[in-house]
N, C-alpha and C positions, 0 to 999 in steps of 0.2 A: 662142408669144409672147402669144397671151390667156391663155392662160391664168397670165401670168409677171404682168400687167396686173393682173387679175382679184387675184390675189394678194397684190400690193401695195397694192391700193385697200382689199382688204378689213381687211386690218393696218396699215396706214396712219398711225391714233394709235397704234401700240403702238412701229412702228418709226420713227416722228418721237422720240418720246418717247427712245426707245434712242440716236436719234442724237445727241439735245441732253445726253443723260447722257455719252456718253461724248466731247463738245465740251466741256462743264463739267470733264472728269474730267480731260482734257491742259490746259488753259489752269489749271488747279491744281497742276500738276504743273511747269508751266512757268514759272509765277510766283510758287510758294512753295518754298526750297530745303529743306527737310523735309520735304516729301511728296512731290520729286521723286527726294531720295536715295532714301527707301524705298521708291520706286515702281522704282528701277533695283535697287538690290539686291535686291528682291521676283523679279526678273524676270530677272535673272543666276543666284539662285541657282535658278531655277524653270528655265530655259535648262540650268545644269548638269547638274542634276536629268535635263531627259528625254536632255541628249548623255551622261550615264553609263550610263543606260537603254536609249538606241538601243546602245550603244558592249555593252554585257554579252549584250544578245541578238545581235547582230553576233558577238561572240566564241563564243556558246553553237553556235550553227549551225556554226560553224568549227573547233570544238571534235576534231571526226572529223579534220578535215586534220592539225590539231596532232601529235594522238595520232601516227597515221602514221610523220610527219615527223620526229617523236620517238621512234618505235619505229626506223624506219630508222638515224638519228643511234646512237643505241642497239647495234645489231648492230655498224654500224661502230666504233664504241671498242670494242668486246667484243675486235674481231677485231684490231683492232690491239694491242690489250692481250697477246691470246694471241703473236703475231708477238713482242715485247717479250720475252715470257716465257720464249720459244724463244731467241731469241736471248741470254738473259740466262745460261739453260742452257747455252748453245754456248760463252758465254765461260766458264763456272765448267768447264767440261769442258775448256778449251783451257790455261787456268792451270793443273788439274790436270796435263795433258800435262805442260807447261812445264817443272811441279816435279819430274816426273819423270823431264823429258828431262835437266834438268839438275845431278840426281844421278849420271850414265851417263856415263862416260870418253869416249867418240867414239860419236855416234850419227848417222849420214845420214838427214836427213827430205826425201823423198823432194817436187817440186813438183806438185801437183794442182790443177784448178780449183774451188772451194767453188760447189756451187751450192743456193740456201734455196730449198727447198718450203716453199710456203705451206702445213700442215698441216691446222687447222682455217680453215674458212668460216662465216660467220653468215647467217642472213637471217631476216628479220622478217616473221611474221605476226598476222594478225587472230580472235583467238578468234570463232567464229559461232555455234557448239552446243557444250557441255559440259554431262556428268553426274559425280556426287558424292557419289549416295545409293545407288548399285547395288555391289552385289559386284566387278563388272569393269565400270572406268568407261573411256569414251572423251572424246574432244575433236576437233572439228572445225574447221580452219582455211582462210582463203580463199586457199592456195596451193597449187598442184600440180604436176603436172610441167612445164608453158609457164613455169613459175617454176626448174622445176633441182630441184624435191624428188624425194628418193627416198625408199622405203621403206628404217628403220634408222638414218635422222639421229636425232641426240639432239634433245632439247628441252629449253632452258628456259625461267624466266621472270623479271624481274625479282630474285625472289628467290632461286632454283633451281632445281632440277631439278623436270621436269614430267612427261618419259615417255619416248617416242620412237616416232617415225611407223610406223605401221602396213599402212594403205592408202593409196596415191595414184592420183586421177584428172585430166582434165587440167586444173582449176581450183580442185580442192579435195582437201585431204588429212585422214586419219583420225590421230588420234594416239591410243597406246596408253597413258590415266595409269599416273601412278606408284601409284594408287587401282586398280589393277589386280591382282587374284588373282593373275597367272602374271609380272609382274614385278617382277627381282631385278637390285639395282641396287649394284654392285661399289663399296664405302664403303671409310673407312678414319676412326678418330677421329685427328682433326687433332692434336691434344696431344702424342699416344704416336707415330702412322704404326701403329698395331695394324689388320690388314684385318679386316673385316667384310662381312657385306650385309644388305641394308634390303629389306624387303621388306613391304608394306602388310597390316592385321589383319579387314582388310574390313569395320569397322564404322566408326569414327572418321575422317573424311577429315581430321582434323587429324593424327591420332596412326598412329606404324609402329612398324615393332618390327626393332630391331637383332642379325643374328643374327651366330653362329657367333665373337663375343668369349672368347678363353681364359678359364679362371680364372688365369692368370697376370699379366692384366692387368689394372689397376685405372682403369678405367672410374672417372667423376666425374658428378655431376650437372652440368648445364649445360656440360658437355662439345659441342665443334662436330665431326659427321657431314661429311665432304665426299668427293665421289670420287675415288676411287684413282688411276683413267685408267690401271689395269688392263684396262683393253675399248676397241674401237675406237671408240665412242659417244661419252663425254662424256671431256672434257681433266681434268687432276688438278685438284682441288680447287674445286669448284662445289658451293656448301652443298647439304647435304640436309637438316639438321635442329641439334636440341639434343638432348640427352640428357636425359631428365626421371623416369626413375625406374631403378633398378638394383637388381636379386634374381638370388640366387642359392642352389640346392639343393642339397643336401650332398651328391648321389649325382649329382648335374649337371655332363654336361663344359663349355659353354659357362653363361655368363648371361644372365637376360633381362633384356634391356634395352626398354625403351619409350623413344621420341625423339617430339619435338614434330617436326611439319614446316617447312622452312623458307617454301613454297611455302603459300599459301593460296588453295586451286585455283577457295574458292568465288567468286575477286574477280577469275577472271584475264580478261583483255580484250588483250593481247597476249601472243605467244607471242615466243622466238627458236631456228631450227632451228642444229644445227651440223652442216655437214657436214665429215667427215673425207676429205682427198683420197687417203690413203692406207690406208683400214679393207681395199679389196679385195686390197691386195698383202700388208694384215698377217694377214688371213682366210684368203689361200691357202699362205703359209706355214705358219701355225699348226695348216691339215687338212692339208696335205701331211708334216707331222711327225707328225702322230698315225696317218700308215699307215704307219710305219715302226717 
């Protein structure tokens, strides 16, 4: 408290001085209306000013929940998207029945209970490590098995396809990129339905290379890569890329194709897995025919 004393005694004329300016500055403000508008709108917009400021770094810090909350929302429409799709299938499938039961003299359709498996699952994670410059690139994300991942879900990302998980431990999982030497990623160009696979050149993380297209097919520039949904992994049609260059040699059975990627691995900051509820039942069929 002396020293609070001491303090003001010593500033004294400085802070009289301070008080009598800023006594003159309101009783001006209060008794001339030109200097009191501009003193309010001075001071409104100077108020807006720092509540847009507080209000932007409020949202910056927030900015992670967003994401999240947004990748989540995100999985969910995918998956309801896919449910739609299935079922849109089950009707084109049920019409074709139809047309055909009802070309047929007498035919007894026998009563059954229809029951819809939910085919693919989505869930949403957080890129944490990713590489893009090595021959075989991985990605690591903050989900693992306490989440339901397994090793073999697909992966995409906003844009497409991204790989598919490799390792999982119980809070974090390894995903194998599409930037990866050893994976081959079952395509088909969307235009023709001609199959293909994609399979990455190890230098360009933008740029793959489209194989095993006949010469009977005519491939286009700017042609859209999406997949097959030939493999239990990814559902049909999840872009992979464009078509960006097309050659062909005269002693050559297929063409090379180069495709731009659809995915741009360097910017990725969420991922989304899918899991297939049914790859294990299509897996063991699929080895159980090939010993026979």
């Amino acid at each position: 408290m002396q020293r609070l004393f001491l303090f003001l005694y010593q500033y004294r004329a400085f802070l009289t001085f301070l008080f009598l300016e800023i006594l003159c500055s309101w009783f001006i403000i209060q008794n001339n209306n030109y200097q009191g508008a501009k003193f309010f709108n001075s001071s409104n917009r100077l108020a807006a000013g720092l509540l847009q400021s507080s209000g932007n770094i409020s949202d910056y810090f927030s900015l992670a929940k967003v994401n999240t909350d947004l990748a989540r929302e995100n999985a969910d429409l995918k998956e309801r998207l896919e449910q739609l799709n299935q079922k849109l299938v089950e009707v084109q499938i049920s019409q074709v029945n139809d047309s055909t039961l009802s070309e047929a003299d007498s035919v007894t359709i026998p009563e059954t209970d229809s029951i819809v498996i939910r085919k693919y699952e989505y869930f949403s994670a957080k890129v944490i490590n990713n590489s893009t410059r090595r021959f075989n690139n991985y990605i690591t994300i903050n989900k693992g098995a306490v989440d339901g991942v397994e090793p073999g879900f697909g992966v995409i990302g906003n844009d497409g396809v991204v790989g598919k998980v490799k390792i999982v431990s119980k809070h974090f999982s390894v995903i194998t990129s599409i930037l990866h030497g050893d994976v081959l990623v079952s395509a088909k160009v969307k235009r023709t339905g001609d199959l293909a696979t994609v399979k990455w050149g190890g230098i360009d993380p933008y740029i793959a290379q489209l194989m095993y297209v006949p010469r009977h097919v005519k491939p286009q520039v700017n042609d859209t890569i999406v997949t097959s949904g030939y493999n239990a992994i990814f559902p049909e049609g999840i872009p992979i890329g464009l078509i960006k260059e097309v050659e062909v040699r005269e002693d050559a059975l297929f063409y090379d194709i180069t495709i731009s990627l659809a995915s741009d691995l360097n910017e990725l900051s969420y991922v989304y897995l899918i899991k297939n509820s049914l790859k294990t039942e299509q897996d063991s069929l699929e080895t159980n025919a090939e010993i026979f």
